[in-house]
PyMOL Python script that loads the backbone (N, CA, C, O; Angstrom):
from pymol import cmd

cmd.read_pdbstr("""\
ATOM      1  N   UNK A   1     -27.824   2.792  11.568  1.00  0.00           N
ATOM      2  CA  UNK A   1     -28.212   2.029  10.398  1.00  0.00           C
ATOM      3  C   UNK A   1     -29.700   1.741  10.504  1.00  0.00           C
ATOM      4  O   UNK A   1     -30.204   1.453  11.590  1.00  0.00           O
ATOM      5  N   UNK A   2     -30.566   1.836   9.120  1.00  0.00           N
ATOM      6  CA  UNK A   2     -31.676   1.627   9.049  1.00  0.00           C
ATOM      7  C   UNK A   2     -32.088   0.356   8.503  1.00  0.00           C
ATOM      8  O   UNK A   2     -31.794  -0.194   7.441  1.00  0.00           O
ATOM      9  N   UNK A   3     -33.105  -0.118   9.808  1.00  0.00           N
ATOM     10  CA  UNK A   3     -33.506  -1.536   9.574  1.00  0.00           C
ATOM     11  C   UNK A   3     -34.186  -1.693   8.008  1.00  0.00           C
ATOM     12  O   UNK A   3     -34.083  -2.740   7.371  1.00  0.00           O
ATOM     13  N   UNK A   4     -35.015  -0.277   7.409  1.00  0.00           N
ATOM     14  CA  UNK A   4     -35.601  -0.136   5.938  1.00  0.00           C
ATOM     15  C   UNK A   4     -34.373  -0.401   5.196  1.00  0.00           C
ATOM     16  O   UNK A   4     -34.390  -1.514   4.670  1.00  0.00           O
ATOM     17  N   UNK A   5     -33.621   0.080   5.050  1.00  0.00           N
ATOM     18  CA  UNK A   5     -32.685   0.573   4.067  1.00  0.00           C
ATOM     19  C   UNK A   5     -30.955  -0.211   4.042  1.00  0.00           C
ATOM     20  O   UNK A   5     -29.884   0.347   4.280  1.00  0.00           O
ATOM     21  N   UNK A   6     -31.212  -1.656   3.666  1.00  0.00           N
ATOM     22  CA  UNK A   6     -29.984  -2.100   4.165  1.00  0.00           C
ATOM     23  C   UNK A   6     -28.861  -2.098   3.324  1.00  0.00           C
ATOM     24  O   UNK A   6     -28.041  -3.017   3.323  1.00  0.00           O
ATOM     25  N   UNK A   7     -28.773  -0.902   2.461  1.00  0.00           N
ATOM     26  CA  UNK A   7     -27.823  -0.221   1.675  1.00  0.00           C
ATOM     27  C   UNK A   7     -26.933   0.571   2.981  1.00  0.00           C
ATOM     28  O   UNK A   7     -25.719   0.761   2.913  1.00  0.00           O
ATOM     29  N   UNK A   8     -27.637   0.908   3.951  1.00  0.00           N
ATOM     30  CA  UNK A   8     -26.791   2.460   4.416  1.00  0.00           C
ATOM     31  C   UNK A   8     -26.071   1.782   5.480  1.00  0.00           C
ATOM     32  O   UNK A   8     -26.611   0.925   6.180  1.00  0.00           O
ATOM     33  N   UNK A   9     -24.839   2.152   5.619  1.00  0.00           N
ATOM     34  CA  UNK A   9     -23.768   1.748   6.462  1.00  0.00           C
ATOM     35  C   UNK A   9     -23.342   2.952   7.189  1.00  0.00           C
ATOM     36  O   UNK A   9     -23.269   4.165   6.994  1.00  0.00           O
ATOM     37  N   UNK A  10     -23.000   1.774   8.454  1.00  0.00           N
ATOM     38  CA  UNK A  10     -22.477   3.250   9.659  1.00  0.00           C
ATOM     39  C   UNK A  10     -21.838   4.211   9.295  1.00  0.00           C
ATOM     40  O   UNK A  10     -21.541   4.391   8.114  1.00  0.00           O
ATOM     41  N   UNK A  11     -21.493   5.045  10.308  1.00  0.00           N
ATOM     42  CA  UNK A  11     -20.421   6.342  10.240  1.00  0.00           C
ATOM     43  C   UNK A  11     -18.873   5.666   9.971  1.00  0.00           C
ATOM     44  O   UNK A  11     -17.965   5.982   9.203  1.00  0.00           O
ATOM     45  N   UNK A  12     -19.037   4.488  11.070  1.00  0.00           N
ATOM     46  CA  UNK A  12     -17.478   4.180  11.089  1.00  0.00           C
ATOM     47  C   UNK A  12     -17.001   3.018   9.643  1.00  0.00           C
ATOM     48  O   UNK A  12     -15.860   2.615   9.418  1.00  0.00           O
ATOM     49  N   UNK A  13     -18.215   2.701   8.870  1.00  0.00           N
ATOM     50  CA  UNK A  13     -17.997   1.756   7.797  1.00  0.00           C
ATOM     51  C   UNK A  13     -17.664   2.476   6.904  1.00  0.00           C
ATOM     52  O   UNK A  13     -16.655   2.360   6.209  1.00  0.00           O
ATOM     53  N   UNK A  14     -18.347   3.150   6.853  1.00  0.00           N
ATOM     54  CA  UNK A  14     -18.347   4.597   5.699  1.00  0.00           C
ATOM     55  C   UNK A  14     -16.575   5.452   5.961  1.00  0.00           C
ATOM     56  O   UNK A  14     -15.787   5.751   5.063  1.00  0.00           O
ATOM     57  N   UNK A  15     -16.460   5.581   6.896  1.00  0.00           N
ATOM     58  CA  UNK A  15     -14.999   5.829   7.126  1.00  0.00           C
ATOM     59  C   UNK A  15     -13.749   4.918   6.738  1.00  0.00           C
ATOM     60  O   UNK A  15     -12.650   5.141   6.232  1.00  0.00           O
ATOM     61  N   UNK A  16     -14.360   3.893   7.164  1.00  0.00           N
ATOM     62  CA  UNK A  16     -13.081   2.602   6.540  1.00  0.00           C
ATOM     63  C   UNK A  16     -13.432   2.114   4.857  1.00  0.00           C
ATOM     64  O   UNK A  16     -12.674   1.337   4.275  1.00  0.00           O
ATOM     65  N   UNK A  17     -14.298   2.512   4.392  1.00  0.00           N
ATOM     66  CA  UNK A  17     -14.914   2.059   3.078  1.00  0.00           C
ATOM     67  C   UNK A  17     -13.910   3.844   1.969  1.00  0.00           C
ATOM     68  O   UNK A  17     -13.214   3.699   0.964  1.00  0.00           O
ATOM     69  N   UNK A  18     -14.217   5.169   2.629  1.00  0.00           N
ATOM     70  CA  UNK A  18     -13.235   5.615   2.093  1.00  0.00           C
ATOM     71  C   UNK A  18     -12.018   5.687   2.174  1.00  0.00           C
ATOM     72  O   UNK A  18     -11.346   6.143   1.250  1.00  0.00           O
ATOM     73  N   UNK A  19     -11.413   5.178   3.482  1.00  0.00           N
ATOM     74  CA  UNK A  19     -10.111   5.551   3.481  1.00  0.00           C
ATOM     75  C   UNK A  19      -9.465   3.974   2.559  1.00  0.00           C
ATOM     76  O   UNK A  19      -8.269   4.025   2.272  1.00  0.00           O
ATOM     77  N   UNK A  20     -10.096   2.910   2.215  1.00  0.00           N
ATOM     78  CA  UNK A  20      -9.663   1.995   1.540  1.00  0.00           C
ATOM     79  C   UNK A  20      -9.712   2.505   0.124  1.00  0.00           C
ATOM     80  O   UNK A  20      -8.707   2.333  -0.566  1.00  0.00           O
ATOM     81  N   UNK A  21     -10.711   3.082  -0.367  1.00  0.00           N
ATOM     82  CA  UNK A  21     -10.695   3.944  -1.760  1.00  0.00           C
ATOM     83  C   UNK A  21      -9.711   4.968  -1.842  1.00  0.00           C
ATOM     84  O   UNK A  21      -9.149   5.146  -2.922  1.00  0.00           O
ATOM     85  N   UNK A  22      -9.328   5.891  -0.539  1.00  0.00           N
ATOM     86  CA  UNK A  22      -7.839   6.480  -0.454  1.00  0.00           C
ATOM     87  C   UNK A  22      -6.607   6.045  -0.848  1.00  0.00           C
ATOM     88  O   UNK A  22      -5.781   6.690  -1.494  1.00  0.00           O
ATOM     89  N   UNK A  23      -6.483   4.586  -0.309  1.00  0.00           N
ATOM     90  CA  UNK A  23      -5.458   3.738   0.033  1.00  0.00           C
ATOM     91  C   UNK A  23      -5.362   3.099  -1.559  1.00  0.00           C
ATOM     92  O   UNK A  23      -4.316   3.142  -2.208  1.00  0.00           O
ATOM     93  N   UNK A  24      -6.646   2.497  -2.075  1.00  0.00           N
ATOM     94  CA  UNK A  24      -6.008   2.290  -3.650  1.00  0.00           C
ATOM     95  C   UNK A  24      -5.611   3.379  -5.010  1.00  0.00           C
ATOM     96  O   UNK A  24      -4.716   3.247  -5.845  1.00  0.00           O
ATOM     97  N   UNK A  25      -6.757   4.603  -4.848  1.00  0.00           N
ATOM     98  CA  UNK A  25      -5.725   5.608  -5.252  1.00  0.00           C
ATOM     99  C   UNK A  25      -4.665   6.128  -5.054  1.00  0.00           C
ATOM    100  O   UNK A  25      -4.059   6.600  -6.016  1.00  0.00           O
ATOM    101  N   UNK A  26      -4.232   6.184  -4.014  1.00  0.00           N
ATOM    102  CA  UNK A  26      -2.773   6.611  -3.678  1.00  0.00           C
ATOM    103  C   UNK A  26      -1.670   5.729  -3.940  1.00  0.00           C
ATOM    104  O   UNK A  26      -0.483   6.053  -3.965  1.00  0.00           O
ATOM    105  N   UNK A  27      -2.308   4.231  -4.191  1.00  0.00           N
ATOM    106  CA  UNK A  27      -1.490   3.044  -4.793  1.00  0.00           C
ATOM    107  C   UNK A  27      -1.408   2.997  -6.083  1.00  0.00           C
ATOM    108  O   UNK A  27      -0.518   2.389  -6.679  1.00  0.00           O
ATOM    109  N   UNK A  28      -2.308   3.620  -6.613  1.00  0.00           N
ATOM    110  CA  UNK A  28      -2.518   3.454  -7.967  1.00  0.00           C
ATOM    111  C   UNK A  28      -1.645   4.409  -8.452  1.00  0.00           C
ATOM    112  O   UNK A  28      -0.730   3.991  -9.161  1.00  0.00           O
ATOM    113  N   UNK A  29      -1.741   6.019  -8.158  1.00  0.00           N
ATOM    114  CA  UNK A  29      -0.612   6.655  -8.425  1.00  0.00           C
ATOM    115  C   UNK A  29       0.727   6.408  -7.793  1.00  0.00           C
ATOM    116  O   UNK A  29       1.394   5.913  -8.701  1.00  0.00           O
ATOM    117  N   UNK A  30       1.246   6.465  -7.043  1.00  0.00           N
ATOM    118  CA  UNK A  30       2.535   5.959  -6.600  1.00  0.00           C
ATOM    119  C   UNK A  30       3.067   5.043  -7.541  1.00  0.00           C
ATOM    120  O   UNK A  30       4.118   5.228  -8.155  1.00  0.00           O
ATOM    121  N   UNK A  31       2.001   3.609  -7.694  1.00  0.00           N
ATOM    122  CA  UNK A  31       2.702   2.440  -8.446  1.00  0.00           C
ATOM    123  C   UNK A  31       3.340   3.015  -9.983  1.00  0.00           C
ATOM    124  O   UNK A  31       4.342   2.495 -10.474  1.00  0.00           O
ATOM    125  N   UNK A  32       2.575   4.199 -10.674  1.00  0.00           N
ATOM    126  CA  UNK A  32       2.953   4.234 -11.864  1.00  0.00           C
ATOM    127  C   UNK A  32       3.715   5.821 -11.756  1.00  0.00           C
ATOM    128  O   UNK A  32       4.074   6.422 -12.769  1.00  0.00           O
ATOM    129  N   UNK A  33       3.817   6.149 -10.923  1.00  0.00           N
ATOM    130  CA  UNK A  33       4.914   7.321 -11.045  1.00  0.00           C
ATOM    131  C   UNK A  33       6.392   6.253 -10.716  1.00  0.00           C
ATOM    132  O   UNK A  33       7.422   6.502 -11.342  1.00  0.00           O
ATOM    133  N   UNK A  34       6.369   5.272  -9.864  1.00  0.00           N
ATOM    134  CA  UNK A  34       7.499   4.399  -9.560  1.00  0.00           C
ATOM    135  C   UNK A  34       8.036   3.653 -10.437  1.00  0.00           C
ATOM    136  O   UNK A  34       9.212   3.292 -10.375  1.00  0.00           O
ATOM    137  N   UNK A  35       6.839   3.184 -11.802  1.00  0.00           N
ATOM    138  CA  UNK A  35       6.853   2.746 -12.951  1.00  0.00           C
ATOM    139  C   UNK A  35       7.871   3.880 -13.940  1.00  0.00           C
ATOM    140  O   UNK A  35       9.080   3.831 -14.169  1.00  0.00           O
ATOM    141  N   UNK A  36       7.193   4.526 -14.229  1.00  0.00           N
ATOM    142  CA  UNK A  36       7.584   5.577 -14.622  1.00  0.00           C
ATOM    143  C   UNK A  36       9.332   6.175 -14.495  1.00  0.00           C
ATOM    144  O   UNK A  36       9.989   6.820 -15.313  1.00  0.00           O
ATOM    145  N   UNK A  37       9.625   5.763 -13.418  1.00  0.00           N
ATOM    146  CA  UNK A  37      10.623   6.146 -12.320  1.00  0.00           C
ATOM    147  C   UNK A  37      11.605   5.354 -12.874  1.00  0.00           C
ATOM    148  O   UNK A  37      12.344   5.947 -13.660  1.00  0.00           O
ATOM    149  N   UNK A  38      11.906   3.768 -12.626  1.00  0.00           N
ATOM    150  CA  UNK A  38      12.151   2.918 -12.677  1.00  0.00           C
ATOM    151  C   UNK A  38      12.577   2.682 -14.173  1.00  0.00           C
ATOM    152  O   UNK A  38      13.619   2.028 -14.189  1.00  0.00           O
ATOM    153  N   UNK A  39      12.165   2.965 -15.334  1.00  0.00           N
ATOM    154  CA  UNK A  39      11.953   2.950 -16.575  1.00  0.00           C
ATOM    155  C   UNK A  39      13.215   3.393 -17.016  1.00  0.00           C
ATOM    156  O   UNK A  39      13.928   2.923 -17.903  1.00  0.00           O
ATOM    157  N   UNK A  40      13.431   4.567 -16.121  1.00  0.00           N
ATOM    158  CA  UNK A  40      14.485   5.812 -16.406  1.00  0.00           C
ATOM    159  C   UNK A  40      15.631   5.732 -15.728  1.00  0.00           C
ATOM    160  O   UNK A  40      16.607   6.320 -16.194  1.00  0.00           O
ATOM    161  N   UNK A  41      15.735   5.100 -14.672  1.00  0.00           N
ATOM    162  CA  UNK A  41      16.738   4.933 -13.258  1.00  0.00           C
ATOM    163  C   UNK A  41      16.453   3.546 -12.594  1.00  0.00           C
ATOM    164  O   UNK A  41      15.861   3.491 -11.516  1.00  0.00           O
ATOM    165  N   UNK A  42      16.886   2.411 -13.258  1.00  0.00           N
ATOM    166  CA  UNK A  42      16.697   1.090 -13.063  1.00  0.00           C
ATOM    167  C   UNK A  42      17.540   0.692 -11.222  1.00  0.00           C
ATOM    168  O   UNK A  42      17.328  -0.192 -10.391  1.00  0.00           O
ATOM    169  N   UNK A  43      18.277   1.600 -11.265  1.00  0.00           N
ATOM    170  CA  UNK A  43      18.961   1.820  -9.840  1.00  0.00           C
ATOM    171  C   UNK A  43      18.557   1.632  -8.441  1.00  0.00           C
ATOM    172  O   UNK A  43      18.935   0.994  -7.458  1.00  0.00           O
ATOM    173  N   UNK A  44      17.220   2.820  -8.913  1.00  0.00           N
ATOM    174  CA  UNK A  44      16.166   3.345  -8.241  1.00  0.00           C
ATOM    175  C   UNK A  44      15.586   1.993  -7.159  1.00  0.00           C
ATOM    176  O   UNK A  44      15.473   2.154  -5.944  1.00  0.00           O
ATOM    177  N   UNK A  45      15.365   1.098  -7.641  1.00  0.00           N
ATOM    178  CA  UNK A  45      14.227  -0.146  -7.118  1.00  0.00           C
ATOM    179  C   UNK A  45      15.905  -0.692  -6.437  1.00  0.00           C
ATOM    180  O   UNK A  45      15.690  -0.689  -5.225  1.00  0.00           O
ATOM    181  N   UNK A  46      16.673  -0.921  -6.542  1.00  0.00           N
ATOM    182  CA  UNK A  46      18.332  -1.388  -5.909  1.00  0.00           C
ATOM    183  C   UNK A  46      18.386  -0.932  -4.604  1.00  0.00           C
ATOM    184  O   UNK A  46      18.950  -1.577  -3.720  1.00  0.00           O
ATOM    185  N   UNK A  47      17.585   0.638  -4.328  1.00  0.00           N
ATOM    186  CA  UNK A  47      18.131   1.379  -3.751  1.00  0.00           C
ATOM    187  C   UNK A  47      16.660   1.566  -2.607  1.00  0.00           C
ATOM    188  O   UNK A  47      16.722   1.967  -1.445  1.00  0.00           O
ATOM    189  N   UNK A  48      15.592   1.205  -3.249  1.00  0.00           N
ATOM    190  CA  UNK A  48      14.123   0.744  -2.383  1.00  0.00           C
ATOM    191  C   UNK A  48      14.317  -0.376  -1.727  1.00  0.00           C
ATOM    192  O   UNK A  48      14.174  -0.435  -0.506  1.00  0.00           O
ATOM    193  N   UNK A  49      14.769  -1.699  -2.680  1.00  0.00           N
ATOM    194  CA  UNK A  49      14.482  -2.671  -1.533  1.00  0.00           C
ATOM    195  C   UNK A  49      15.879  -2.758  -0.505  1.00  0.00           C
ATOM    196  O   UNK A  49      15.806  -3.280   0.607  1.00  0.00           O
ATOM    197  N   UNK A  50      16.924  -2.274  -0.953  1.00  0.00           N
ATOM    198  CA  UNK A  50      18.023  -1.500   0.406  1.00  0.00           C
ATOM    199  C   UNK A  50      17.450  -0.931   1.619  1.00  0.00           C
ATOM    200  O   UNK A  50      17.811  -0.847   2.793  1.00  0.00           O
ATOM    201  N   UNK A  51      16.617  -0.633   1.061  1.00  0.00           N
ATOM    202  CA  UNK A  51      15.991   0.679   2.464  1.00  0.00           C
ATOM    203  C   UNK A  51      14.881  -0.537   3.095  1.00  0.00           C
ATOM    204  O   UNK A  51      14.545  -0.343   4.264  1.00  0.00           O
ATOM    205  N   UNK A  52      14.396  -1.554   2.523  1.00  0.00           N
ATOM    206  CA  UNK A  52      13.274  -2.145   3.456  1.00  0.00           C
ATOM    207  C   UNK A  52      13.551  -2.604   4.973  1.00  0.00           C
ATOM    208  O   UNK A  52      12.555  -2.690   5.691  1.00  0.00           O
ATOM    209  N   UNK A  53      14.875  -2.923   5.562  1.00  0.00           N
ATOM    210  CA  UNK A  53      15.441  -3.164   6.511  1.00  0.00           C
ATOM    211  C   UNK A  53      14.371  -2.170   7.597  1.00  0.00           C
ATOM    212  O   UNK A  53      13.696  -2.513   8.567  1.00  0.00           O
ATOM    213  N   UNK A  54      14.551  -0.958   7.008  1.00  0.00           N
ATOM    214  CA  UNK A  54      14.289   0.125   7.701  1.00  0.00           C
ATOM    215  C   UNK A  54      13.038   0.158   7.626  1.00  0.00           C
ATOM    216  O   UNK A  54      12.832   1.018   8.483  1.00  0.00           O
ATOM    217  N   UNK A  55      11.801  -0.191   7.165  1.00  0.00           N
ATOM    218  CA  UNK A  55      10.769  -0.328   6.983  1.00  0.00           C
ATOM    219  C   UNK A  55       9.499  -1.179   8.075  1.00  0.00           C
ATOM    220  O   UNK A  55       8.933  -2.267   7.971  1.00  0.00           O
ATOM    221  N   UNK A  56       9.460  -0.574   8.635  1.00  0.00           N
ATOM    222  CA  UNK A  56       7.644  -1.148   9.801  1.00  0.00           C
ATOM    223  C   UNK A  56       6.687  -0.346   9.865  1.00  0.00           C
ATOM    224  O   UNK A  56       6.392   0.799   9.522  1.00  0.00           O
ATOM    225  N   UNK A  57       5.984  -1.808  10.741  1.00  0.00           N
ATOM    226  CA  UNK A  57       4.847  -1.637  11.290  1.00  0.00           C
ATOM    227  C   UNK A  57       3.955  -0.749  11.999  1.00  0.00           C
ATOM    228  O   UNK A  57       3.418  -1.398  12.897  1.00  0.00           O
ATOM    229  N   UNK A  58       3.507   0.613  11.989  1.00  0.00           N
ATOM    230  CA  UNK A  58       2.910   1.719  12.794  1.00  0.00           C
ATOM    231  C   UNK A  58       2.326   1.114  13.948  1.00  0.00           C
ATOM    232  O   UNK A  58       2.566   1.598  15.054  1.00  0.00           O
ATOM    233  N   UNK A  59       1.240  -0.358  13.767  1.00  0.00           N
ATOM    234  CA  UNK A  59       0.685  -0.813  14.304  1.00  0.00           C
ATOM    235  C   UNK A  59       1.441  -1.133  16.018  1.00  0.00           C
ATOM    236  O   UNK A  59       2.597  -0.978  16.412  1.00  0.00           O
ATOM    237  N   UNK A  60       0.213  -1.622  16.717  1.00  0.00           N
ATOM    238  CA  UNK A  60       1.010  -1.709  18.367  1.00  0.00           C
ATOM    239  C   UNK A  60       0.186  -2.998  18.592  1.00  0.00           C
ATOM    240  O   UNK A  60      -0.852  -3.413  18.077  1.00  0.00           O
ATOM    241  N   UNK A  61       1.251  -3.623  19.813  1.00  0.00           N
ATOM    242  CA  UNK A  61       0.704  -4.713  19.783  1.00  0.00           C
ATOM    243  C   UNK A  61       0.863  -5.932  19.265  1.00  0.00           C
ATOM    244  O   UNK A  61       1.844  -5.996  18.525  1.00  0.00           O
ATOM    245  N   UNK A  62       0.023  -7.311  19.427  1.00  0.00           N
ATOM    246  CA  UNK A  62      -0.052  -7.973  18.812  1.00  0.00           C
ATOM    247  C   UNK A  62      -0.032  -8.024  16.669  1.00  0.00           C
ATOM    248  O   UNK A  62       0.697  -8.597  15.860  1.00  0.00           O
ATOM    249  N   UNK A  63      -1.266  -7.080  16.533  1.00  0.00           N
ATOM    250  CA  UNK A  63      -1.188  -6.545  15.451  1.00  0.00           C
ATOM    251  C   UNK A  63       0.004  -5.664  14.542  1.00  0.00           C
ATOM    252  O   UNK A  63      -0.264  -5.140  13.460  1.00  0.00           O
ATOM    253  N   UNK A  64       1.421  -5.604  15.221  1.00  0.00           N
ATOM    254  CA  UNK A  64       2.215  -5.346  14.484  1.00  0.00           C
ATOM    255  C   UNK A  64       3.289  -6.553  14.218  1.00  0.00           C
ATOM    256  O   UNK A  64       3.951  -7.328  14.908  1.00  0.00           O
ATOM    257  N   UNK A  65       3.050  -6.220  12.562  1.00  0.00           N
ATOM    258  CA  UNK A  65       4.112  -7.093  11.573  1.00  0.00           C
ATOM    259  C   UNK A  65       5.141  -6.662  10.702  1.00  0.00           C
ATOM    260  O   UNK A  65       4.936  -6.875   9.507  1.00  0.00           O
ATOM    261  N   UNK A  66       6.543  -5.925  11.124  1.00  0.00           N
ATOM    262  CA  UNK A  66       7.083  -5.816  10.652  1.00  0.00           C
ATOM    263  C   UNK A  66       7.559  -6.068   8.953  1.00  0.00           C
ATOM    264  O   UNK A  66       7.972  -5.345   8.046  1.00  0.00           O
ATOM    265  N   UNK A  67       7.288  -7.290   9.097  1.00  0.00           N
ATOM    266  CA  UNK A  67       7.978  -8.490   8.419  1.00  0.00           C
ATOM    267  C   UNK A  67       7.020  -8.855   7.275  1.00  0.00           C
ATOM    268  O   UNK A  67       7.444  -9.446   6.282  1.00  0.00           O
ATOM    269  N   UNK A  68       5.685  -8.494   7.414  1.00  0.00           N
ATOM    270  CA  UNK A  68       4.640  -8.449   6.454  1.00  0.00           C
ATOM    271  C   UNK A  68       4.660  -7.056   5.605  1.00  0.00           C
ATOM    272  O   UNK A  68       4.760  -6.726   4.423  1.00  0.00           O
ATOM    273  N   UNK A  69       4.538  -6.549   6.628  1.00  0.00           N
ATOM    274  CA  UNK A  69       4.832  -4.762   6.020  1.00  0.00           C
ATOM    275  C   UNK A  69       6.102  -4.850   4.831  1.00  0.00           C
ATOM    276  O   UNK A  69       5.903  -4.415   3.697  1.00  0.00           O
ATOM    277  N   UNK A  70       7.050  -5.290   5.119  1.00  0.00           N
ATOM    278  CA  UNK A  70       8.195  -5.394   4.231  1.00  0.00           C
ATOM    279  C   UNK A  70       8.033  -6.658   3.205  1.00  0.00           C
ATOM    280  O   UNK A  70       8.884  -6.668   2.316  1.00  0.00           O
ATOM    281  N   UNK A  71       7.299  -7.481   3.186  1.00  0.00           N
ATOM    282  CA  UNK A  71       7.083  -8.250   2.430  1.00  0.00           C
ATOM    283  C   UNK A  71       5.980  -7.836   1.023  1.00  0.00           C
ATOM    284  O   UNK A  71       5.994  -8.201  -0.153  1.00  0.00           O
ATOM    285  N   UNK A  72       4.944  -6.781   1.910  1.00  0.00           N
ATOM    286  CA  UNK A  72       4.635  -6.310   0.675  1.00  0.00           C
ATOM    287  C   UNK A  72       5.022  -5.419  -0.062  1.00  0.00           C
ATOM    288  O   UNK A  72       4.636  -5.370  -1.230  1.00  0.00           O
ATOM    289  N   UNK A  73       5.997  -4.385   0.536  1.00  0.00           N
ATOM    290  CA  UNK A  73       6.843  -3.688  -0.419  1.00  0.00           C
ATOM    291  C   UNK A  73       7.746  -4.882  -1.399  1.00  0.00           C
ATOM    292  O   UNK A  73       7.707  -4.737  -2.620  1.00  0.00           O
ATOM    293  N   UNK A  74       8.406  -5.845  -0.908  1.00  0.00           N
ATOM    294  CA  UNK A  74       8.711  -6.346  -1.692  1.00  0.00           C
ATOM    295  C   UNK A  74       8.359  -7.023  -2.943  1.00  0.00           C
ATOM    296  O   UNK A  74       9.117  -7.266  -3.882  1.00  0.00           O
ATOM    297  N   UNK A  75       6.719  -7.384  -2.801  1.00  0.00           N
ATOM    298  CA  UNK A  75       5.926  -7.486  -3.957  1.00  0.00           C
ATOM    299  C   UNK A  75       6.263  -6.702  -4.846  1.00  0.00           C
ATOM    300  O   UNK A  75       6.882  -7.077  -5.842  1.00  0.00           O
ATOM    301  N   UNK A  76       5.763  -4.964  -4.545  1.00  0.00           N
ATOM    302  CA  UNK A  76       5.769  -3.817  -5.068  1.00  0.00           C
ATOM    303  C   UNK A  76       7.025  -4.023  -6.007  1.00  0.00           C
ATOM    304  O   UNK A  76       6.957  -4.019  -7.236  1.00  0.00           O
ATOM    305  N   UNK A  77       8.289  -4.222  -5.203  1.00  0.00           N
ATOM    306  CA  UNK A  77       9.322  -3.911  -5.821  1.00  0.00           C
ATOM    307  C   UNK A  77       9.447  -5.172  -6.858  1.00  0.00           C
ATOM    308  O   UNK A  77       9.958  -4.910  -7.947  1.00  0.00           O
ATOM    309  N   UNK A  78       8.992  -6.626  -6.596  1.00  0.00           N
ATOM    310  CA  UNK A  78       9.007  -7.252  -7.533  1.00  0.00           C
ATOM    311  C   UNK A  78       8.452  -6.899  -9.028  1.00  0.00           C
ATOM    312  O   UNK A  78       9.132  -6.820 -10.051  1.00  0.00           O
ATOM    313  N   UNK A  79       7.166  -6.724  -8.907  1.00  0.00           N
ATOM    314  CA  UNK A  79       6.373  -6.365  -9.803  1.00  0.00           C
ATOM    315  C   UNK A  79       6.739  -4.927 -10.777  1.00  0.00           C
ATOM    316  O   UNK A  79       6.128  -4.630 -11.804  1.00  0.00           O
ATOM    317  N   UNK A  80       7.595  -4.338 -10.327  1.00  0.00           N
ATOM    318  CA  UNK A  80       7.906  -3.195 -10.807  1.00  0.00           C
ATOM    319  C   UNK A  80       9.206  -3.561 -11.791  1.00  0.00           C
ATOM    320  O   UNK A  80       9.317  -3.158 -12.949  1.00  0.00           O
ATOM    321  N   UNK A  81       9.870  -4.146 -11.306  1.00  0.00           N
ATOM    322  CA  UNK A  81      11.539  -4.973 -11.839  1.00  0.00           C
ATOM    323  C   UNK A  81      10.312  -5.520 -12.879  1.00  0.00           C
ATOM    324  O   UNK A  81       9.994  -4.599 -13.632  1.00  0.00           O
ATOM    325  N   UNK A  82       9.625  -6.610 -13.103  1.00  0.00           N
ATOM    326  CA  UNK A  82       8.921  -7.024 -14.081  1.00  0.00           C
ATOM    327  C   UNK A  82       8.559  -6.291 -14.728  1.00  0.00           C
ATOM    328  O   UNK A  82       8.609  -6.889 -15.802  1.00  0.00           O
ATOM    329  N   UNK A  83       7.977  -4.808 -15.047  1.00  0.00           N
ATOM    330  CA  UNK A  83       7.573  -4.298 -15.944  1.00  0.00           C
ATOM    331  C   UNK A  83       8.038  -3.272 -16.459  1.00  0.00           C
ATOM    332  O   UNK A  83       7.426  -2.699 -17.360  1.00  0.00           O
ATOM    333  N   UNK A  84       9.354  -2.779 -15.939  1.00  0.00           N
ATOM    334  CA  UNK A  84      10.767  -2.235 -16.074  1.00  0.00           C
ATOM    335  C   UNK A  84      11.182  -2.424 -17.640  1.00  0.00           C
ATOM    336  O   UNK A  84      12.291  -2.062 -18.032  1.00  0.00           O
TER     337      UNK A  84
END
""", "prot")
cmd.dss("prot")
cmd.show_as("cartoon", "prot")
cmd.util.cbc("prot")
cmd.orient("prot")
């Protein structure tokens, strides 16, 4: 990083800065193909938050939360039943 130029961010910022722009496009489509989904096969979301049981944390360590991980699918699945 340049002490001139305090726009430019590291290698490794720049890495976590796209893979978060990854992470909301890939949310963004998912959410409305699931929309989409859901519209047609109200079942569908019955049969998602069934499966969250089965649902964790990649993370190791301290840093893994099961229980958060499944909590925000459950958002997901809330929010989706709402616009169903």
């Amino acid at each position: 990083m340049s002490a001139s130029d305090p726009t430019e961010v590291s290698a490794d910022t720049a890495e976590v800065i796209a893979a978060r722009r990854r992470e909301m496009a890939v949310e963004h489509i998912l959410f409305g193909a699931l929309r989409h989904l859901a519209g047609r096969h109200p079942a569908m979301l019955d049969e998602l938050e069934a499966s969250l049981p089965h649902l964790w944390d990649r993370s190791e360590g301290t840093a893994r939360d099961d229980e958060a991980v499944r909590e925000i699918a459950r958002r997901f699945i809330r929010s989706l039943r709402a616009e169903a």
